[in-house]
C-alpha positions in Angstrom: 89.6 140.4 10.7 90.8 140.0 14.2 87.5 141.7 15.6 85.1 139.5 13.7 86.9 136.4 14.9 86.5 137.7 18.4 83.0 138.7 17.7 82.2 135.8 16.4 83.5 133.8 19.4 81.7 135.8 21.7 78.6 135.2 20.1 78.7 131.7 19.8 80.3 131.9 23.6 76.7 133.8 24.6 75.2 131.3 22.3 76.5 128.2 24.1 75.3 130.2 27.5 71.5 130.3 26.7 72.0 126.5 25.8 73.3 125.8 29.0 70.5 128.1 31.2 67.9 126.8 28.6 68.9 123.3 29.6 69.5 123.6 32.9 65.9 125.3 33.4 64.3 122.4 31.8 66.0 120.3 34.0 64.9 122.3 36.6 61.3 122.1 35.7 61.4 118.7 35.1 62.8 117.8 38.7 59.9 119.9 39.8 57.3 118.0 37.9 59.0 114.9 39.3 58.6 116.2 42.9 55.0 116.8 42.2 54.3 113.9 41.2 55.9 111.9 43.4 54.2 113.7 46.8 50.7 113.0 44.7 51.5 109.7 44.6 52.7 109.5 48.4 49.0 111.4 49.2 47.3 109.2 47.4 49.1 106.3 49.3 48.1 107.4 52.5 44.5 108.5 51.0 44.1 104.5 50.1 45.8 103.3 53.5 43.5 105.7 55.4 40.3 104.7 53.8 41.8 100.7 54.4 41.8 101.2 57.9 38.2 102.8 57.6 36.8 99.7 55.8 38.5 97.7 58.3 37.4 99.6 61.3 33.4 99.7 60.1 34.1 95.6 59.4 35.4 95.0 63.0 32.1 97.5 64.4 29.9 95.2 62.4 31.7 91.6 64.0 31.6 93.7 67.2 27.6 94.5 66.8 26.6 90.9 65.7 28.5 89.9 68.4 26.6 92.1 70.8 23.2 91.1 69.4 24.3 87.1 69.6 25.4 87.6 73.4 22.0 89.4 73.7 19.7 86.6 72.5 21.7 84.5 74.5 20.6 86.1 77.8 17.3 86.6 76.7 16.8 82.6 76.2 18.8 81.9 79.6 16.1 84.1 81.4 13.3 82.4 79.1 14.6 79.3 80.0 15.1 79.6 83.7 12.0 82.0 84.4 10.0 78.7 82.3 11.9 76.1 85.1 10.8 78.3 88.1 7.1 78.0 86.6 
């Protein structure tokens, strides 16, 4: 009688063990997914910020162009206009 007792304990003792690893590996697992997650998020933070700062970069080129071309016909009517007073 003694030995089944004691057999029995031990296998509910190795029982209770996988329980624990089985839990403990699916907590492990899932803490991985998390971390996986998470940095994909972070990346695609940075992805969005970085294309942002792209959009906003080719806007302030474009100000900086029409700019350019304003200043341009600017000059070009100042040297209309004073070539047309020297005449």
């Amino acid at each position: 009688m003694k030995s089944l007792t004691a057999l029995h304990s031990g296998s509910v003792y190795l029982n209770v063990m996988q329980k624990n690893f089985e839990f403990r590996e699916k907590q492990t697992q899932e803490l991985f997914r998390q971390e996986e997650e998470l940095e994909l998020l972070r990346l695609e933070h940075k992805q969005k910020l970085l294309e942002t700062i792209n959009q906003e970069d080719a806007i302030q080129r474009q100000k900086q162009a029409l700019e350019a071309d304003g200043v341009k016909r600017q000059l070009k009517n100042r040297k209309r206009s004073v070539l047309s007073n020297m005449l």
